[in-house]
N, C-alpha and C positions, 0 to 999 in steps of 0.2 A: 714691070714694077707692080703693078694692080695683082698678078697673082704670090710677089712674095707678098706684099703686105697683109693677103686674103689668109695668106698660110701665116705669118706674125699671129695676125688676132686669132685664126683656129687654136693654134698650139696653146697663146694663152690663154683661151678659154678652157681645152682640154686637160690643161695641168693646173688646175685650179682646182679649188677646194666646193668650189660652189657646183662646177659640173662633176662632182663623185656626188656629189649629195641628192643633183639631178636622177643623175644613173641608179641611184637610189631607192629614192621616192617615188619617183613614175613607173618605172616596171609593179612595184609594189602595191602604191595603190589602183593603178587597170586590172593587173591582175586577179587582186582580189576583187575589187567592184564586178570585174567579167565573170568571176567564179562564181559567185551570189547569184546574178542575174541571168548566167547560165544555168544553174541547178534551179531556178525561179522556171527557168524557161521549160525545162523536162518537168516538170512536177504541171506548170501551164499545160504541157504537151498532152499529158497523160490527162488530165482535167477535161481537157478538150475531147478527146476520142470519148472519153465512160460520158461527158456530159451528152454526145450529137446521138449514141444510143440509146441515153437515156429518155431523153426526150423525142426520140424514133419513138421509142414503145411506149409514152405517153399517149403520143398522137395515134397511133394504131391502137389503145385501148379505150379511144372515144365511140359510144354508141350515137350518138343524134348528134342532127348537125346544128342545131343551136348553140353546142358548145364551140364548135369551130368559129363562129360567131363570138360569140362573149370570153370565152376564156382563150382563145386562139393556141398557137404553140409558140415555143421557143427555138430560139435560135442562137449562135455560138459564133462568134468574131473567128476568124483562124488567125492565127498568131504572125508576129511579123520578126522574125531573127534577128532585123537591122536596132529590135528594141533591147538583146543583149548588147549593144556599142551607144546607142542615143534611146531612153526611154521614152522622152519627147513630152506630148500633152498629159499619157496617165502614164504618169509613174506608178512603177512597182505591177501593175495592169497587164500581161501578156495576151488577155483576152477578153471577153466580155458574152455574158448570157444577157439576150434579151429578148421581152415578150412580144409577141406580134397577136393585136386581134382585129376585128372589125370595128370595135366601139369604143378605141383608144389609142393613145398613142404610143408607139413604139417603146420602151418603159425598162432603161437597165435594168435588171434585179442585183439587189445587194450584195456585195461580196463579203464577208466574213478573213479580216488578217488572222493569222496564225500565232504573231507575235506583235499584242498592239503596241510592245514598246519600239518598235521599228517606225512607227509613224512618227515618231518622234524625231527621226533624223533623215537628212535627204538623201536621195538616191544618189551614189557615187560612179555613175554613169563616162564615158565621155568627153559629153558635152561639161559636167561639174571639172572634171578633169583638166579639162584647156582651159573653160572659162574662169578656174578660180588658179587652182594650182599650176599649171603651168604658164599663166600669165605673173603672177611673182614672180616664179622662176625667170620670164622676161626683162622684170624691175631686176631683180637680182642682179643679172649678166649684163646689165646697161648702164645702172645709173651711175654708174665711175668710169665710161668709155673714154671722157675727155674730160671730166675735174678729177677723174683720181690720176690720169697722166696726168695732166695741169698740177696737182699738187704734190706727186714723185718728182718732176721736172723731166720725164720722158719725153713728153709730147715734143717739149721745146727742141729737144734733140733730134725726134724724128722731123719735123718743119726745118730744121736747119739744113737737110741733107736734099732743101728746095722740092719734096714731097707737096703735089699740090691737095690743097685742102678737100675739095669734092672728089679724091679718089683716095684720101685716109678715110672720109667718112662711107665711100662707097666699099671699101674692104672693111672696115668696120661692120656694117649691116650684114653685107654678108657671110663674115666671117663669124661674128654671132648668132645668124640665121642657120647656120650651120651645126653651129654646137648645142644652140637651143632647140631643134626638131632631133636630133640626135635621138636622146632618150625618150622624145613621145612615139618616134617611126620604132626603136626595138621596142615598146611596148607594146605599139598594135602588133608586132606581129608577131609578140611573147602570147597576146591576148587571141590571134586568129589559133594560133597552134594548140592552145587550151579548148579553143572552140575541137576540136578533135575528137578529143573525149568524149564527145556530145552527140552521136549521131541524132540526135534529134534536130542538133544545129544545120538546116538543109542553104546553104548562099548560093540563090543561082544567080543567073548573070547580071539580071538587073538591080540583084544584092549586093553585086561585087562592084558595079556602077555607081552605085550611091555611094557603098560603104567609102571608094576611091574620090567621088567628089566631094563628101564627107572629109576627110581628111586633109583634101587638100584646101578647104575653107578653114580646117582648123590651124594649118600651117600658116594659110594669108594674115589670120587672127595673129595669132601671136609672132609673126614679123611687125606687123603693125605695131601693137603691143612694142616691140624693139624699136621699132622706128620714135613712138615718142618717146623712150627712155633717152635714145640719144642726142634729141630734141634737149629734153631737159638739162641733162648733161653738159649740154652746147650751151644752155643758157645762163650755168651756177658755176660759182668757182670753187665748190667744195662739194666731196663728193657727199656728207654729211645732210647738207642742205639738198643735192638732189634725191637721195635719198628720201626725203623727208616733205617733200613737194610728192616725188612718184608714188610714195602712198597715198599721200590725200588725193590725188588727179583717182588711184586704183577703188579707194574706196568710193568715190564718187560715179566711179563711169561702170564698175561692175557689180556694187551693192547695191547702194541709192538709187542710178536713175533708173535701170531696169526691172527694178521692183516698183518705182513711181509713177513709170510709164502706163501702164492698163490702169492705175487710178485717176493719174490726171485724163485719161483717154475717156472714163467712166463719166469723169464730171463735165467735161465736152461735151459729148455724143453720148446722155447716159440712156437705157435700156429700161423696159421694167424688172422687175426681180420674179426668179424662175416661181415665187411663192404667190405672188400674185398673177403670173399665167397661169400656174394648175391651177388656185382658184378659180379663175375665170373658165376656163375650160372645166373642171367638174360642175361649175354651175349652167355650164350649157349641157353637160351630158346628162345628169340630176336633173333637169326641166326637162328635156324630152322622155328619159325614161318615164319619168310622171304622166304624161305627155300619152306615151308610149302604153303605158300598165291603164290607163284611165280607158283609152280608145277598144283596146283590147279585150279587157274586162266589161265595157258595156256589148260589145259583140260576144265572147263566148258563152253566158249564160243564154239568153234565147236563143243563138244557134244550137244548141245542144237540144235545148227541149224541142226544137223545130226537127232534133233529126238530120242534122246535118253532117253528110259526107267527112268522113278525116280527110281526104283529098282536098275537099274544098276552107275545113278550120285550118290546113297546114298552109293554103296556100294564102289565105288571107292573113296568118299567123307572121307567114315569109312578107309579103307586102308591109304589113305595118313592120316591121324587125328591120326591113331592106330601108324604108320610108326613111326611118327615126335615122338608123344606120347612115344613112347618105348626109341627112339633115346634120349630125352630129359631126362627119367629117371634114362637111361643108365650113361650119364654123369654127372646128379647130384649125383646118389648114387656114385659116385666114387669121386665127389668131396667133400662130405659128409662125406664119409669113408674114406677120408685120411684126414680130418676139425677132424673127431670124435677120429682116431687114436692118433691124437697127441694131441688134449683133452684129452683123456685117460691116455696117459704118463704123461700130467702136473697133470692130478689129483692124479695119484698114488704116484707124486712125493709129493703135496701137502700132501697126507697121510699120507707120512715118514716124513716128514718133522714134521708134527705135533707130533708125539709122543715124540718130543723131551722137549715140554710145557704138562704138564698134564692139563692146561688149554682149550688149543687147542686141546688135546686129547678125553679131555672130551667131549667139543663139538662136533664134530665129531661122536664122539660112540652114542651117544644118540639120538643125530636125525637118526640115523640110526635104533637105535634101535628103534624109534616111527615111523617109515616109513614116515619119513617127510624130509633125508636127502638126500646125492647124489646120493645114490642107487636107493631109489625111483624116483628122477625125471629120470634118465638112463631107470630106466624100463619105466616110461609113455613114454621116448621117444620114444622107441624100440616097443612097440606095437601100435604105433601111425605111426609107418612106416609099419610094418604089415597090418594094416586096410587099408593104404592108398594102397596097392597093390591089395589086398580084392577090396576093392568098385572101383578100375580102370577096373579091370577084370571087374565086374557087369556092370558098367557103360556102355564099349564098346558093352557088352553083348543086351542091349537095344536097339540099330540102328535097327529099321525096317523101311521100307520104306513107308509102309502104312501110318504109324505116320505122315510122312510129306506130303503126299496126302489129310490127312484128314481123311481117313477112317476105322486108329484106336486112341484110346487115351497110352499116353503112361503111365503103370502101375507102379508105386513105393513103392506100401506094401508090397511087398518083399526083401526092399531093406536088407543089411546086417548092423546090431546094431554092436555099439563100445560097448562092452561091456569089462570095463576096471577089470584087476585083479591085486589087489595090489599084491609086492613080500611075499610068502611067509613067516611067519613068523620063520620056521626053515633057512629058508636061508639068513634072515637078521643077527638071529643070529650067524650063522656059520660062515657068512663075515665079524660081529661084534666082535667076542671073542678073537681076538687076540689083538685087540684094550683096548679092558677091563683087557684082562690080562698086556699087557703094564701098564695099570695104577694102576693096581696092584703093580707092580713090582717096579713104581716108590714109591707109598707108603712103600713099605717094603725097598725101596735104604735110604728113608728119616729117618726111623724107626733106619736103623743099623745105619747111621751117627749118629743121635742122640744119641743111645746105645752107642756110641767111645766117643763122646765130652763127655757124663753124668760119664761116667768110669772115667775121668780124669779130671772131674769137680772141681773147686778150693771152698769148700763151706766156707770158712774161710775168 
């Protein structure tokens, strides 16, 4: 009985008017949002390769090693493919130049849009995807499950043929669940086959890992998504009124709280502001260099008339430079690590905080699971502080005195490569799955409400 009634609701969902409109809209806009973010990604690509030899021959057209020190070099993010399907933290962003020296901090450089009217609208990714438009699409196919039969007088008809209530509402779900992943499953793989085009598009396996656990959080989403429509449904006797309750629950749980969330999270656990770190941080780098230029300058004039060695100016040059340098490090990683500490409290707080919208949950889990969410940018930072210790060490390591006599050149093809390693993909999911089982768990809380109102349902 459980698979005609499964096949009952496919069919009618399938000969409806609302899944052509699905079949519609979703291919349509993945499509395009993947085409955009594709041709974003090959123009990133190529960006990428002219920038990492650009700044090769930067760094090989440095004479003295004091610039290694103060101006250091740059370095280039490699791009991540899973951000054609989920942009994640920086939208629009396929990669990122940033400065690495000894007597700063690690330091985006500015990117420049192409077309600033594009900031003006959000990225149609995805995640924008399930989390906006194919959750209406959820309302849509739900909210008349059982008051729009309630008010044809169907329903009454099928209960009379002693049809038990928790296996109409269990072909119900998933006869819906069916018809609603329908049109998002041939988009992804309208949108994987467009990736084609693209040889720059490279998925390997642990791209194909996320890209699939990716998905199928966005499936759990919008069953959930189904599951309270039918809830509602179960609880109005017009399909009018469900209707009209499921928008306000959609504007609330996908607009409001997930944008509320990181503010109410802010005035919790608030943070200082990035404008008052770099203050504080140039006014410790500005006092030592003072610091730094005073000590300095009362040493090189008498050493000069004294006749002193370049061996000897270079190395005490290096001391005070290495001194200041260390001094300066000292107190940014501490002003850093207590900036990041309490970052970290507001994000964890934001975490909990979202499990409480399966909206906001969803998003969340999913750029996580495509390594495009806050984990990921945590790790580029975390080893972007690594490297920068790395090449300080190198850097100092270069002062020879010869160099500024003239009588050597100073060598930098051995300098040491960023070589970036995305997080694992065992460990994204291991700090993901509690997140997915959350929204599990809201799917089955929606599932048993429904199961209470449908038990006690008035079909008369």
């Amino acid at each position: 009985m459980l698979l005609h009634l499964i096949r009952k609701e496919l069919l009618d969902h399938l000969l409806s008017l609302r899944f052509t409109m699905a079949c519609i809209i979703c291919p349509v806009v993945v499509l395009s949002s993947v085409f955009v973010l594709t041709r974003d990604y090959r123009d990133a690509s190529l960006d990428f390769r002219t920038n990492r030899m650009m700044h090769a021959d930067q760094l090989e057209a440095v004479r003295f090693p004091h610039l290694l020190t103060s101006e250091g070099l740059l370095v280039d993010k490699p791009l991540n493919p899973m951000k054609v399907f989920f942009s994640g933290v920086d939208e629009g962003r396929h990669t990122a130049t940033v400065r690495i020296s000894a007597v700063a901090a690690p330091e985006v450089q500015a990117s420049f849009e192409k077309n600033p009217v594009g900031l003006l609208f959000p990225v149609m990714d995805l995640t924008f995807v399930a989390g906006i438009i194919m959750s209406l699409m959820a309302i849509a196919f739900s909210y008349d499950a059982f008051s729009g039969e309630k008010d044809l007088g169907t329903l009454k008809v099928v209960l009379s043929y002693s049809v038990p209530r928790d296996m109409l509402l269990l072909s119900k779900w998933i006869g819906g669940c069916l018809a609603l992943s329908a049109p998002f499953l041939l988009s992804v793989v309208l949108a994987l086959l467009l990736t084609l085009l693209f040889p720059e598009i490279d998925l390997r396996g642990a791209d194909w890992m996320s890209l699939g656990l990716a998905v199928a959080g966005t499936l759990a989403y919008l069953s959930t998504i189904y599951a309270l429509g039918l809830f509602v449904s179960a609880r109005t006797l017009m399909p009018s009124t469900s209707i009209t309750v499921l928008l306000l629950v959609w504007v609330v749980m996908v607009l409001v709280y997930p944008n509320l969330t990181p503010r109410v999270a802010g005035l919790i656990a608030p943070t200082p502001s990035m404008q008052s770190v770099e203050v504080e941080k140039s006014r410790l780098r500005d006092e030592e260099q003072g610091n730094f230029t005073r000590e300095w300058s009362a040493y090189i004039g008498p050493a000069q008339q004294a006749g002193t060695p370049m061996d000897q100016l270079l190395a005490k040059y290096q001391e005070l430079e290495s001194g200041m340098s260390e001094r300066v490090t000292k107190g940014r990683n501490k002003i850093e690590a207590d900036f990041q500490r309490a970052m970290d409290e507001q994000v964890l707080l934001t975490r909990m905080l979202a499990k409480v919208s399966p909206a906001a949950l969803f998003t969340v889990a999913v750029c996580d699971f495509a390594g495009t969410g806050v984990q990921e940018k945590a790790n580029f930072h975390e080893q972007l502080q690594r490297y920068a210790a790395t090449w300080t060490a190198y850097a100092y390591s270069k002062f020879d005195a010869a160099i500024y006599e003239g009588s050597k050149e100073l060598d930098t093809q051995d300098y040491p490569r960023f070589d970036y390693t995305a997080l694992p993909f065992a460990e994204r999911l291991g700090d993901t799955s509690v997140d997915m089982l959350v929204l599990l768990l809201w799917n089955a809380v929606f599932l048993l409400l429904a199961w209470v109102s449908v038990t006690r349902y008035d079909v008369t």
